[in-house]
C-alpha positions as CSV (number, residue, x, y, z in Angstrom):
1,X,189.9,113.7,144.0
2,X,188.1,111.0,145.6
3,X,186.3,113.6,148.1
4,X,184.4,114.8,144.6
5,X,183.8,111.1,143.4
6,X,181.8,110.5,146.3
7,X,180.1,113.6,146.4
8,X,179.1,113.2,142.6
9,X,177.6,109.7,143.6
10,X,175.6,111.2,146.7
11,X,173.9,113.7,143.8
12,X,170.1,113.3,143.2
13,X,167.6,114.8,141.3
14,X,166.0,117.9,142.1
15,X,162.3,118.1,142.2
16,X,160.2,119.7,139.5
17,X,163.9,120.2,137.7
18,X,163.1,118.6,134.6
19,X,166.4,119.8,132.4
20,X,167.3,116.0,131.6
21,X,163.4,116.2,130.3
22,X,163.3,119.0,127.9
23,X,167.3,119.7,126.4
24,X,168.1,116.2,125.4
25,X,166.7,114.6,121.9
26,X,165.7,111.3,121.9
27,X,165.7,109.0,119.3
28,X,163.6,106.4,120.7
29,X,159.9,106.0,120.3
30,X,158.2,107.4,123.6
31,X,154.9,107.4,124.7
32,X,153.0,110.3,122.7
33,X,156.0,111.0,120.9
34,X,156.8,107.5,118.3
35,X,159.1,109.6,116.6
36,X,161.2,110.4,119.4
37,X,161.8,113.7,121.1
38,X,163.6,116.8,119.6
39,X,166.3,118.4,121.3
40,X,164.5,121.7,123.8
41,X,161.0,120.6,123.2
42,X,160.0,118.7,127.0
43,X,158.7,115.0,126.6
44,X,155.2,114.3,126.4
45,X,155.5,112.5,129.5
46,X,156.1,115.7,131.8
47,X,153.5,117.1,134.0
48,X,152.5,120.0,135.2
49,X,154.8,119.9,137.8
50,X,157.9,118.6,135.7
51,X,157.6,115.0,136.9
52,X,158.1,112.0,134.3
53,X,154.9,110.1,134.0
54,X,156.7,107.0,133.2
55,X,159.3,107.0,135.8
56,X,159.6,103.5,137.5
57,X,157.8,101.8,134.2
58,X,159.1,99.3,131.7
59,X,157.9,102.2,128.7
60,X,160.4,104.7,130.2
61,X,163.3,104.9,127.0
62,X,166.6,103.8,127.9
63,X,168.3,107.0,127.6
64,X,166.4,108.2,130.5
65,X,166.9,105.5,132.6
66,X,171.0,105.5,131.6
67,X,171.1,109.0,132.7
68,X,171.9,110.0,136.0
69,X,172.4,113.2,137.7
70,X,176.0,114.8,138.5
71,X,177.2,118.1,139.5
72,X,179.1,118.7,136.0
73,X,175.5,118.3,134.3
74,X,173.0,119.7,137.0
75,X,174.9,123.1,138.4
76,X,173.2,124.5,140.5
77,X,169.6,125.3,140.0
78,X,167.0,124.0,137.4
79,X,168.6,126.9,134.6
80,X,171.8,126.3,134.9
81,X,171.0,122.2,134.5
82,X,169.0,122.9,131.0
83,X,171.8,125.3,129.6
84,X,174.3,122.9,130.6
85,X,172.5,119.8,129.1
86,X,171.9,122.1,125.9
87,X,175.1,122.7,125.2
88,X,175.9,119.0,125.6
89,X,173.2,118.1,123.0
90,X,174.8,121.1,120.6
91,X,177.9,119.5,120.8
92,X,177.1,116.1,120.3
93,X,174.2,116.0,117.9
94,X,175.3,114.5,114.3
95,X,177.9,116.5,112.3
96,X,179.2,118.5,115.5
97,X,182.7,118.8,114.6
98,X,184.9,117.3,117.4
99,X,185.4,119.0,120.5
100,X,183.7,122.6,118.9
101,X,180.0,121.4,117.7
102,X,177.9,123.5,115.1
103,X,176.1,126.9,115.8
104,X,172.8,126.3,116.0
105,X,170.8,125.9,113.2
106,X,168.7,129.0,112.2
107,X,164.8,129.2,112.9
């Protein structure tokens, strides 16, 4: 068990990933988004090549500087990260019920 505690730590962010940009909501005012972001939709602050504009700057919300990568969120490639961040959203947005979350809503 400690052998996967330190590898989790040693995990870094894969370049041009950009999962942790796109399947989370945030509820904090961003730049070119003051409402926040909605859950699937990728940040304002994304380029071209799925790098945060903001990263390194005081602007950057708080969420996205709280999260940090691990195995259990990232898998192995850039899909598996956004389907895995997506379901963690589903589950945990408002009036999820514990431990199932809601079907999505239809569009």
């Amino acid at each position: 068990m400690t052998k996967r505690r330190e590898k989790s730590a040693a995990v870094q962010c894969r370049p041009g990933c950009a999962a942790c940009c796109i399947a989370p909501s945030i509820s904090s005012s961003i730049p070119g988004m003051p409402q926040g972001k909605p859950a699937g939709m990728p940040c304002a602050q994304l380029t071209a090549e799925n790098r945060c504009e903001l990263f390194g700057l005081p602007q950057r919300p708080a969420v996205c500087l709280s999260l940090q990568p691990h195995p259990d969120m990232c898998g192995e490639n850039a899909a598996e990260a956004l389907a895995r961040l997506a379901e963690l959203e589903r589950l945990t947005r408002p009036g999820a019920e514990k431990g199932r979350g809601n079907p999505a809503p239809a569009r």
